[in-house]
C-alpha positions in Angstrom: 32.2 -53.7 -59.7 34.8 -56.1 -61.4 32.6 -58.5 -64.0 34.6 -61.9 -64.4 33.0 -64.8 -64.7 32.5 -66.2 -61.4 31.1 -62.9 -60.3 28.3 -62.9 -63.6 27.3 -66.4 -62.9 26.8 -66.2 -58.8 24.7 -62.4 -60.0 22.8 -64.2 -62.8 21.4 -66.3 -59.5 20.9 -64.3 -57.0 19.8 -60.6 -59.0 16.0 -60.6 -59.0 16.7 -58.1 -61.9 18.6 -61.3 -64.4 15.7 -63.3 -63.2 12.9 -61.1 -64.2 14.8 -60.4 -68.1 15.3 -63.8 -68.7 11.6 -64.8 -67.5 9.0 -66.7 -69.9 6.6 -64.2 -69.6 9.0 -60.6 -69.1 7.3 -58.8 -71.8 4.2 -59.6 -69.8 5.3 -58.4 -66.5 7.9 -55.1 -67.7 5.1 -54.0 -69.8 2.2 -54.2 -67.0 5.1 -53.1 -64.1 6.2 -50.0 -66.4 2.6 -49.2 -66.7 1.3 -49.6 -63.0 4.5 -48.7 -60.9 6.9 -46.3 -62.8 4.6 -44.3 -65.6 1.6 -44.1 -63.3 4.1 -43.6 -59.7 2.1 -45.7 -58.1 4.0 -46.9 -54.9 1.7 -49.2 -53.2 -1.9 -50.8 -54.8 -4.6 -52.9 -52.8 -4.6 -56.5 -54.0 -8.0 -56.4 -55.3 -7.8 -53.5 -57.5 -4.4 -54.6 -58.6 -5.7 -57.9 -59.9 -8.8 -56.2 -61.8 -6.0 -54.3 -63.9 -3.9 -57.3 -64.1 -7.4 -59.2 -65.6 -8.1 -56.6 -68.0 -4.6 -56.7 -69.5 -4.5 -60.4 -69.6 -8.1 -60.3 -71.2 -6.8 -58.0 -73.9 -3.4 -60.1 -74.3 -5.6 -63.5 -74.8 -8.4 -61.6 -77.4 -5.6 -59.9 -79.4 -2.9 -63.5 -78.9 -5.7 -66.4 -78.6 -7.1 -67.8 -75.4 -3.9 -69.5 -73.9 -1.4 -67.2 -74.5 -1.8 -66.4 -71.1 -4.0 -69.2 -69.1 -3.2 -68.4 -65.4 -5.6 -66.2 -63.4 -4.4 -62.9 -62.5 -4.2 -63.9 -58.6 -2.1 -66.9 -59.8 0.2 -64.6 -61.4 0.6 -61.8 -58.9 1.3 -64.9 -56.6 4.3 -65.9 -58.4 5.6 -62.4 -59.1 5.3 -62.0 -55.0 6.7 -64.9 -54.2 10.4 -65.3 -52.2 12.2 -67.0 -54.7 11.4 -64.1 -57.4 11.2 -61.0 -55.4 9.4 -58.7 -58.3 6.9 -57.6 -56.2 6.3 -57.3 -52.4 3.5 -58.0 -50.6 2.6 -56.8 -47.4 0.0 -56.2 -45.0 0.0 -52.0 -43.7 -1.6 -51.1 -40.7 -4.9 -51.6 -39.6 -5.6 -53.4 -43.1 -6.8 -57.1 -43.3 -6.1 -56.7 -47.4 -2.8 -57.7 -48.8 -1.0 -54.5 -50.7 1.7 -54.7 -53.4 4.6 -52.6 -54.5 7.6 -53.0 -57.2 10.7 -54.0 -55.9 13.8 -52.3 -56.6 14.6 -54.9 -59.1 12.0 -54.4 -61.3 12.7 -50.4 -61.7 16.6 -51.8 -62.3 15.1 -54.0 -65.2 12.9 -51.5 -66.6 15.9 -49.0 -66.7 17.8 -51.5 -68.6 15.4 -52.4 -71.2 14.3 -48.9 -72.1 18.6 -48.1 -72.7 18.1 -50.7 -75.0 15.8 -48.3 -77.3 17.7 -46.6 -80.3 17.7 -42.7 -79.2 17.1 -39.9 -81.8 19.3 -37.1 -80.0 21.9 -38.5 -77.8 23.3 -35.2 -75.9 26.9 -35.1 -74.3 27.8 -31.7 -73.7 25.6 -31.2 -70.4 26.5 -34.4 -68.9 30.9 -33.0 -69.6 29.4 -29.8 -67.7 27.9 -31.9 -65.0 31.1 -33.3 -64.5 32.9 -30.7 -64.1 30.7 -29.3 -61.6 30.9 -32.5 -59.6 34.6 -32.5 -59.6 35.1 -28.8 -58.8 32.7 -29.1 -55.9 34.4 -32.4 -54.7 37.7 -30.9 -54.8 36.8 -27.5 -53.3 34.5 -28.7 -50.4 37.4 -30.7 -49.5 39.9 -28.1 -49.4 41.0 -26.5 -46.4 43.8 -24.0 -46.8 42.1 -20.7 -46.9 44.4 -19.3 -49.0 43.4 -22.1 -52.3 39.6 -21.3 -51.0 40.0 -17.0 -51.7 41.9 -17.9 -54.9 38.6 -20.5 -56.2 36.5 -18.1 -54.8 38.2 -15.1 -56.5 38.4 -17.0 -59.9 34.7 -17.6 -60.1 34.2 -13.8 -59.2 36.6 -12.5 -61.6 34.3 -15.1 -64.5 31.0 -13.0 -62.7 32.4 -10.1 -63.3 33.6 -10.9 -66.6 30.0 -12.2 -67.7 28.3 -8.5 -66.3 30.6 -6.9 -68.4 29.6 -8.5 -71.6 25.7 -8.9 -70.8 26.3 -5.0 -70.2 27.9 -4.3 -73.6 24.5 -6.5 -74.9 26.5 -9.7 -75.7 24.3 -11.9 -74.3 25.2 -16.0 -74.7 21.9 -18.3 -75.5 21.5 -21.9 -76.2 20.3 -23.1 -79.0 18.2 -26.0 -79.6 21.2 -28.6 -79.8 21.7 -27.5 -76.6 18.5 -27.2 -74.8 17.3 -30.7 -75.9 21.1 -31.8 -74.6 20.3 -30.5 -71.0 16.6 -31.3 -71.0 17.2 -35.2 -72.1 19.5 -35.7 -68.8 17.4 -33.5 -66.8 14.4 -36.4 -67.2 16.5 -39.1 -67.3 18.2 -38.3 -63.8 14.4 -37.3 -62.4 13.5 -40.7 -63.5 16.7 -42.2 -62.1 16.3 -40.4 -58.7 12.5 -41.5 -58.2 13.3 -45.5 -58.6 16.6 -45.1 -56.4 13.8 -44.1 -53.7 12.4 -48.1 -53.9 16.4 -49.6 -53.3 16.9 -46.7 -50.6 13.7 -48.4 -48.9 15.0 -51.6 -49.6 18.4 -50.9 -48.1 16.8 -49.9 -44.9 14.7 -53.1 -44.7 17.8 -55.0 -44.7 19.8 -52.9 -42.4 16.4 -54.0 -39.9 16.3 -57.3 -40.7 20.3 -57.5 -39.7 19.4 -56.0 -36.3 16.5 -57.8 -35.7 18.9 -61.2 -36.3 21.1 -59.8 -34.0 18.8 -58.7 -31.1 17.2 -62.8 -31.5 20.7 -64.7 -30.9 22.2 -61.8 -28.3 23.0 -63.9 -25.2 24.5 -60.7 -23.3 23.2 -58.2 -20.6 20.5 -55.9 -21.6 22.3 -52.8 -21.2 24.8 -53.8 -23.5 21.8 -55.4 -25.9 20.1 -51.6 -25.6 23.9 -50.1 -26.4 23.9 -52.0 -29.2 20.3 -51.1 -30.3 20.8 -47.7 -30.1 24.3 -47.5 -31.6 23.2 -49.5 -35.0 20.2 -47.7 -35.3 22.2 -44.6 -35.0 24.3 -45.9 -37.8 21.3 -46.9 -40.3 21.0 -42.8 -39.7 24.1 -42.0 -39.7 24.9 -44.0 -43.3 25.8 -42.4 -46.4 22.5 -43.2 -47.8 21.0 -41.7 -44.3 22.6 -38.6 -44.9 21.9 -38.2 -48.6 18.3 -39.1 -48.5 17.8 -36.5 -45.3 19.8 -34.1 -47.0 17.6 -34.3 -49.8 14.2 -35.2 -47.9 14.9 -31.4 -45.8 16.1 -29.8 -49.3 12.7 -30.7 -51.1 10.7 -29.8 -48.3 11.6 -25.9 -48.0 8.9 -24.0 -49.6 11.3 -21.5 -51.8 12.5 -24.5 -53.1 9.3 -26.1 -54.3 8.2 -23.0 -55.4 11.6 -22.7 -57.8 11.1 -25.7 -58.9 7.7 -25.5 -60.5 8.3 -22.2 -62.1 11.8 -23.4 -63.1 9.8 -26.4 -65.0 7.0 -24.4 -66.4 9.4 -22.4 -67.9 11.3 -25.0 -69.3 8.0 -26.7 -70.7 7.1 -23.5 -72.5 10.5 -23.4 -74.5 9.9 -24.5 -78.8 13.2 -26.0 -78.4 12.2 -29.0 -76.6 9.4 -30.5 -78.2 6.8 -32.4 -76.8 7.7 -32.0 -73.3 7.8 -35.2 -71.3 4.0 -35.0 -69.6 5.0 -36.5 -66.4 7.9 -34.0 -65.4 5.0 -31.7 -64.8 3.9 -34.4 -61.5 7.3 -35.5 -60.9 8.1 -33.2 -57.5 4.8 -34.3 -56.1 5.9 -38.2 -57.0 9.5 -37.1 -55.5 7.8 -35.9 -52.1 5.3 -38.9 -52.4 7.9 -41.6 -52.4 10.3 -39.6 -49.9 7.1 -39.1 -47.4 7.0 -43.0 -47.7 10.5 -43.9 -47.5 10.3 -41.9 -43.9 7.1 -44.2 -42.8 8.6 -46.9 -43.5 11.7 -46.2 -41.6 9.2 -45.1 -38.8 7.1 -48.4 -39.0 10.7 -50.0 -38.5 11.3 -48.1 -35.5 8.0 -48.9 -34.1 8.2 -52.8 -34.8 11.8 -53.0 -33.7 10.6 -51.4 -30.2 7.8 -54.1 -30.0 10.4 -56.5 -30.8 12.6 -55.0 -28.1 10.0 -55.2 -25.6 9.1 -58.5 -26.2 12.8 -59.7 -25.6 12.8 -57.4 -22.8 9.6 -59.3 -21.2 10.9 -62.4 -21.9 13.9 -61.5 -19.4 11.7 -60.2 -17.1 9.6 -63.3 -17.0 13.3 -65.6 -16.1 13.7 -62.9 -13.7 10.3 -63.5 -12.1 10.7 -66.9 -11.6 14.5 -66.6 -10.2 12.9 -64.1 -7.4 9.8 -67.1 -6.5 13.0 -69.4 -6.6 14.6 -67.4 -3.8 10.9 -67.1 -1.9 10.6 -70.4 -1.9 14.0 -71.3 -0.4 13.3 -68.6 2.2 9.8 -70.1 3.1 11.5 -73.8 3.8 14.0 -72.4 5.9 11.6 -70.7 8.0 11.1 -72.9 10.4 14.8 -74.3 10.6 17.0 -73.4 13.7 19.4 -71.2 14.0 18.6 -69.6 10.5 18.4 -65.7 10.2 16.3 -64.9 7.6 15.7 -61.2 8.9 16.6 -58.4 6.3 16.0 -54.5 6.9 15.1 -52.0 4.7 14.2 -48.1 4.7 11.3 -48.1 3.4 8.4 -50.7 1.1 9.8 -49.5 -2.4 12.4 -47.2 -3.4 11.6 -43.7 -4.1 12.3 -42.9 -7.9 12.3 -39.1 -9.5 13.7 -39.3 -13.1 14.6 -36.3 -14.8 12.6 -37.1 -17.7 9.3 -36.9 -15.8 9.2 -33.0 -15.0 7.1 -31.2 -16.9 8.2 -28.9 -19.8 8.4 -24.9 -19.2 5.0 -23.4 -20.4 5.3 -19.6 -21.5 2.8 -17.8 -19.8 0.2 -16.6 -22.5 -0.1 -12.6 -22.7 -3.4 -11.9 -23.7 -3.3 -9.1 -25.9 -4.6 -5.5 -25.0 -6.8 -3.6 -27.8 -6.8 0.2 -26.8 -8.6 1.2 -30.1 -11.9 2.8 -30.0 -11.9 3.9 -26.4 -14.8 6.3 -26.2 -14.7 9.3 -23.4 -17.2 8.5 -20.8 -19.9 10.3 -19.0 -18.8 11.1 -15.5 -22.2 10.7 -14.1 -22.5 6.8 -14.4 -23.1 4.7 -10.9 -20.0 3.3 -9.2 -21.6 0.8 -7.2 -20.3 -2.0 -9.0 -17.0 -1.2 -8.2 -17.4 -1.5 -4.3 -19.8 -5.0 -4.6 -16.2 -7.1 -5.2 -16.3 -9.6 -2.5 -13.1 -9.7 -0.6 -12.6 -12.7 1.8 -10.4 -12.4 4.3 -7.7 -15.5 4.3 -7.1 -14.3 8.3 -10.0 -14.8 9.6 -10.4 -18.5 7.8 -7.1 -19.5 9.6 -8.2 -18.5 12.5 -10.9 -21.0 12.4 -8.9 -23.9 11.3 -6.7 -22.9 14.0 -9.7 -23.4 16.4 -10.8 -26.5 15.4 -7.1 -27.8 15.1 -7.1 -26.6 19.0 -7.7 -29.8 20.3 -6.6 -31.9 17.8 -4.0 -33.0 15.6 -5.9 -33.0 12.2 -9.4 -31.6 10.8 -11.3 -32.1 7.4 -12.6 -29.2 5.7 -16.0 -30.7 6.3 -16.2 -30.5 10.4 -14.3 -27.0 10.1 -17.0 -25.9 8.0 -19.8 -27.6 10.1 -18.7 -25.2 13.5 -17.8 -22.4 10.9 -20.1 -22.1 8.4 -19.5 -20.5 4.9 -20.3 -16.7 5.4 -19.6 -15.3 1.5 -20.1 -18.9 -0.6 -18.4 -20.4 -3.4 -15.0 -17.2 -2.6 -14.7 -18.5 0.5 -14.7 -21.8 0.2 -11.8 -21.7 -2.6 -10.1 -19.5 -0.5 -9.8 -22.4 2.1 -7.7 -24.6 -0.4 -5.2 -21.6 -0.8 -4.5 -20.6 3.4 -0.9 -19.4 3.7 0.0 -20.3 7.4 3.1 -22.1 9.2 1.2 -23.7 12.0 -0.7 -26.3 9.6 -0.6 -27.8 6.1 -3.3 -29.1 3.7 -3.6 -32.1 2.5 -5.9 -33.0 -0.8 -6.8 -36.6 -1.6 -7.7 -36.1 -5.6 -8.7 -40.1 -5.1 -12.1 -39.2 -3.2 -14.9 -36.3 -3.2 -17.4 -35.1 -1.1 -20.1 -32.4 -1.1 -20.3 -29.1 0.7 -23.3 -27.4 0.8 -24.5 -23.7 2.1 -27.2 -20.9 1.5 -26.1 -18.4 -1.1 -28.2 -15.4 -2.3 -31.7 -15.7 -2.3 -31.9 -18.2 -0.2 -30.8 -20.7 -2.3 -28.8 -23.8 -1.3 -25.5 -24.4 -3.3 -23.4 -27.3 -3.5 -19.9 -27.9 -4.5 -18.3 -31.2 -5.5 -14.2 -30.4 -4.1 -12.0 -33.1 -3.2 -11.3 -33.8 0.2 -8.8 -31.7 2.0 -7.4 -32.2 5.5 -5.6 -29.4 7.5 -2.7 -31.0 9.5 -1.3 -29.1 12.2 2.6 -28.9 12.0 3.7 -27.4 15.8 2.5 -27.7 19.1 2.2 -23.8 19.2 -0.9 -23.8 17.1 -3.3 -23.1 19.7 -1.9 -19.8 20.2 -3.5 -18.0 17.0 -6.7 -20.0 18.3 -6.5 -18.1 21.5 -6.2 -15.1 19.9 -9.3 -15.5 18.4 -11.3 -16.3 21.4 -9.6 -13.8 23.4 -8.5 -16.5 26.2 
């Protein structure tokens, strides 16, 4: 970004950053912000606990400065710091909450990151960050490349330097860093984990404003609503589909594989353990779980953005629908005044009360069939003399002979309920033979089920005992004249 003057004074104005450094109390609010939001990673606190810590560090400020060095109430603060024209902190209302929450804005990690450069360093390292640039460019320059040839002679060149390293870690010249060096790698190594953790609270900004520029765009589209839902579609596409998008997925998917968290925490327990370093910074030790924390939260809130810009969508949607409503009792209402007119044709024909409508999106999904596994361990031999009656007591029902009698009521008629077959045919084998009704394979009729009503079928099972079934009620509709026949067949006529 080119600084010249006009561009400094129009950022000193409208950076929520300049605002919050040139503040009368900023030592107030980078001090209690450092503490709350960035060494604590907190990413979102409830309003009342936020002002109890907020009271007790202005209680200490006034007992330690005097009384008025701070005379506001902590709610009064947190007001100003939330409101519009600063922008330090925003408040918000989440889901199924009546209590206000806060989080940082990306300007106040920008202004905390600024302040703490301003610190005089002890060991300021250089040698990692020329490595790092190296890397960068050699990776830049070689995932670009596409003759094959330039790609075997890079890929040969870092083989031959493999090869080159085996030979001397064989001969037991082995090449360590020394403290110079460790403390080099290890400074950068924190200062970009920092780094990447406040970038999460601009990525989440960036994406709020990529949704507020739709939203303004969906409220003044005067078009059709298939190009409004082309439109939709297409820029949400793009907010995925951006450079940020694609780097925060990318590194979203790359955090999230097991293996890698797994590295990861040895690789910094490891690096802990090393003399070298010192006092190792205490929070690296959290700072994957704040990494996955803020990530997780980044993707809600681009969910919760989805979800409200549907609702938005709908209620545009509605709104059309409403106009289009009132159009159609426009037209009825013509119609019904020319009723009665002569010589007015007001007749229309159509095939049928509403239009039959099978979208492919409504079949149901393919469901694997479960195989229920077989265990063949610890089969005993049997004794041969065991009873076998069991094994002839299955009741078999025979789906011929139920026909038949749907075929004989249906004789002299063009439809039957289950009911009236079953009062001049009564159930003979019970609760197998009534199921096997529902399931008769035969041309000359079809059932019919109505799910929307029951009714009760009762007979006298074992024991004498009456049973009773609650089935829905099924209708058996003869299809052909030619029914009768299997009907005659059964009386012998």
């Amino acid at each position: 970004m080119e600084l010249d003057y006009d561009r400094l004074v129009a950022l000193r104005k409208q950076s929520a950053a300049w605002r919050l450094l040139t503040a009368g109390n900023a030592a107030l609010m980078l001090s209690f912000f450092n503490k709350v939001f960035v060494e604590q990673g907190a990413r979102s606190i409830a309003g009342t606990e936020l002002v109890e810590r907020l009271d007790d560090e202005l209680f200490a400020l006034n007992e330690r400065l005097g009384q008025g060095a701070f005379p506001k109430s902590a709610k009064a603060y947190l007001d100003d710091w939330s409101a519009p024209e600063n922008g330090w902190l925003r408040k918000y209302y989440p889901p199924d909450s009546d209590e206000p929450h806060y989080d940082a804005t990306s300007a106040v990690e920008k202004a905390i990151a600024w302040v703490r450069s301003l610190e005089e360093r002890t060991f300021v390292g250089t040698e990692s960050r020329l490595n790092t640039i190296f890397d960068l460019l050699r990776q830049m320059t070689f995932g670009t490349e596409t003759d094959p040839e330039a790609r075997l002679a890079e890929l040969t060149r870092r083989r031959h330097e493999i090869d080159q390293e085996i030979a001397r870690v064989g001969a037991g010249e082995v090449d360590v860093l020394d403290s110079a060096a460790l403390r080099d790698r290890y400074q950068q190594v924190t200062a970009t984990a920092y780094g990447l953790l406040a970038d999460f609270r601009e990525v989440e900004a960036n994406f709020r404003g990529l949704d507020r520029d739709l939203r303004s765009k969906i409220a003044a589209w005067d078009g059709a609503k298939g190009e409004l839902l082309d439109e939709v579609l297409g820029s949400r596409e793009s907010i995925a589909e951006s450079d940020q998008g694609r780097t925060f997925q990318a590194f979203y998917d790359f955090l999230l594989a097991p293996s890698r968290q797994d590295e990861l925490k040895v690789l910094l327990a490891e690096v802990e353990a090393m003399e070298a370093i010192g006092e190792p910074d205490p929070r690296m030790r959290r700072m994957p779980r704040d990494w996955l924390e803020a990530a997780e939260r980044t993707q809600t809130t681009v969910r919760q953005l989805s979800d409200q810009l549907r609702r938005f969508l709908d209620d545009q949607v509605r709104s059309e629908d409403r106009r289009v409503l009132e159009l159609v009792r426009g037209i009825e209402s013509q119609a019904l005044a020319l009723r009665d007119v002569p010589g007015v044709g007001l007749v229309a024909e159509i095939d049928a009360a509403a239009p039959a409508i099978a979208l492919p999106m409504e079949r149901p999904l393919y469901a694997p069939v479960v195989k229920t596994p077989i265990d063949s361990t610890g089969i005993q031999v049997g004794d041969e003399e065991f009873a076998a009656d069991a094994l002839f007591e299955a009741v078999y029902v025979d789906p011929a002979r139920l026909a038949a009698a749907v075929h004989h009521v249906l004789d002299s008629r063009t439809q039957v309920s289950l009911t009236e077959t079953l009062r001049e045919h009564p159930l003979e084998q019970g609760l197998a033979e009534l199921v096997a009704y529902f399931a008769l394979p035969d041309d000359g009729f079809t059932t019919v089920f109505d799910d929307h009503r029951q009714e009760e079928i009762a007979w006298i099972g074992e024991d004498d005992v009456q049973q009773v079934a609650t089935v829905p009620v099924v209708t058996f509709a003869r299809t052909s004249p030619g029914i009768a026949w299997a009907s005659s067949l059964k009386e012998g006529r």
